[in-house]
N, C-alpha and C positions, 0 to 999 in steps of 0.2 A: 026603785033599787036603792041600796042603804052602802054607807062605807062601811068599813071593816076600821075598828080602832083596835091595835093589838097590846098588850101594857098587862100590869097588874093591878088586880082589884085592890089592893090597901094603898098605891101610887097617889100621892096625895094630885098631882099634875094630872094621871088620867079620870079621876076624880071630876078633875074640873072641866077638863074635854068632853066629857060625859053629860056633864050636867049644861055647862054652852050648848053643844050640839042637839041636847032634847029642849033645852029655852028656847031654840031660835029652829025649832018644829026639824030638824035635820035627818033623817034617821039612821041609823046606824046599830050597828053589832057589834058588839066585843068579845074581845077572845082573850081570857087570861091565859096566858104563853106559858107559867110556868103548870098549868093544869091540863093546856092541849100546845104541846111543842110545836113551832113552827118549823115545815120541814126543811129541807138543806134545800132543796130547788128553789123554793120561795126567798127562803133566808139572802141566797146569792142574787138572784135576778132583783129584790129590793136594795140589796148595797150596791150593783151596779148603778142603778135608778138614782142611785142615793151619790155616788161616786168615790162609792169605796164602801169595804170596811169600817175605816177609820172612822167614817159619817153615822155609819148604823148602829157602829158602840156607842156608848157613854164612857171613856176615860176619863172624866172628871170623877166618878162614881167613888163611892166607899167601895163596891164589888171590885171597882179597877183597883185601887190604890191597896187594896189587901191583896191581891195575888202578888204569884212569888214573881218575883224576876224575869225568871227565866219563859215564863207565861206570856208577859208583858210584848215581845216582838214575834208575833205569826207575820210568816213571811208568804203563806200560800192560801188560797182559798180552803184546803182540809182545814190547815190549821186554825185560821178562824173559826171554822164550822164548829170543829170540835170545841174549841173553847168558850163558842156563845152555849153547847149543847148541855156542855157542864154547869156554864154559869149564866142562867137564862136571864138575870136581874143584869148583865149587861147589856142587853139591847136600848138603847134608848123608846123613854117613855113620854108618851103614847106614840105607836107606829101607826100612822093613818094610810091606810088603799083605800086610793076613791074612785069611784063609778070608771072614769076614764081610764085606770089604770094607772095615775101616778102616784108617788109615795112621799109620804113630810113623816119628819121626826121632830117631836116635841109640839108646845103648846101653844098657840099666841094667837088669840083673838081675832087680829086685825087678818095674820097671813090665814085663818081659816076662811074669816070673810070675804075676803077676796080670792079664794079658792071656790068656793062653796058658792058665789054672787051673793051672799047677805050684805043687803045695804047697812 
């Protein structure tokens, strides 16, 4: 059974998740999010996982810091939804589901190998 890495294919960071997890024999799938949307069930039950929204976005992002204002504070689970729906390049990159069911956001070597047991 393989993880699910969710991201976009030009992401220079899913990129490299990509290429680690086929070095180190891992297997996996990816799903470019802005070609097949991730739906709202999944989307919520990962920010849960995640402990929130605020965990699942990236507001550090060029996509954050260009919306308007008024965009900027969703105070309810729609409004999230809808605003990642619009702007799929906020989801933080690469979104991993692993076999077990739990979920990381972003990229880092070490916290994969110790997810993963690569020594």
């Amino acid at each position: 059974m393989s993880i699910k890495i969710y991201g976009l294919t030009q992401c220079s960071t899913c990129v490299k998740a990509r290429a680690w997890l086929t070095q180190n024999g891992v297997p996996h799938e990816f799903i470019d999010y802005r070609a097949n949307p991730i739906g709202s069930a999944d989307l919520k039950k990962w920010a849960q996982a995640l402990g929130g929204f605020e965990k699942l976005v990236n507001r550090a992002s060029m996509t954050w810091r260009q919306l308007a204002d008024a965009l900027k504070d969703p105070q309810t689970d729609a409004q999230w939804l809808a605003l990642i729906a619009e702007y799929p390049a906020l989801i933080r990159r690469p979104l991993a589901i692993y076999v077990d069911g739990s979920v990381s956001v972003g990229f880092n070597e070490k916290r994969y190998s110790e997810k993963l047991g690569i020594a």
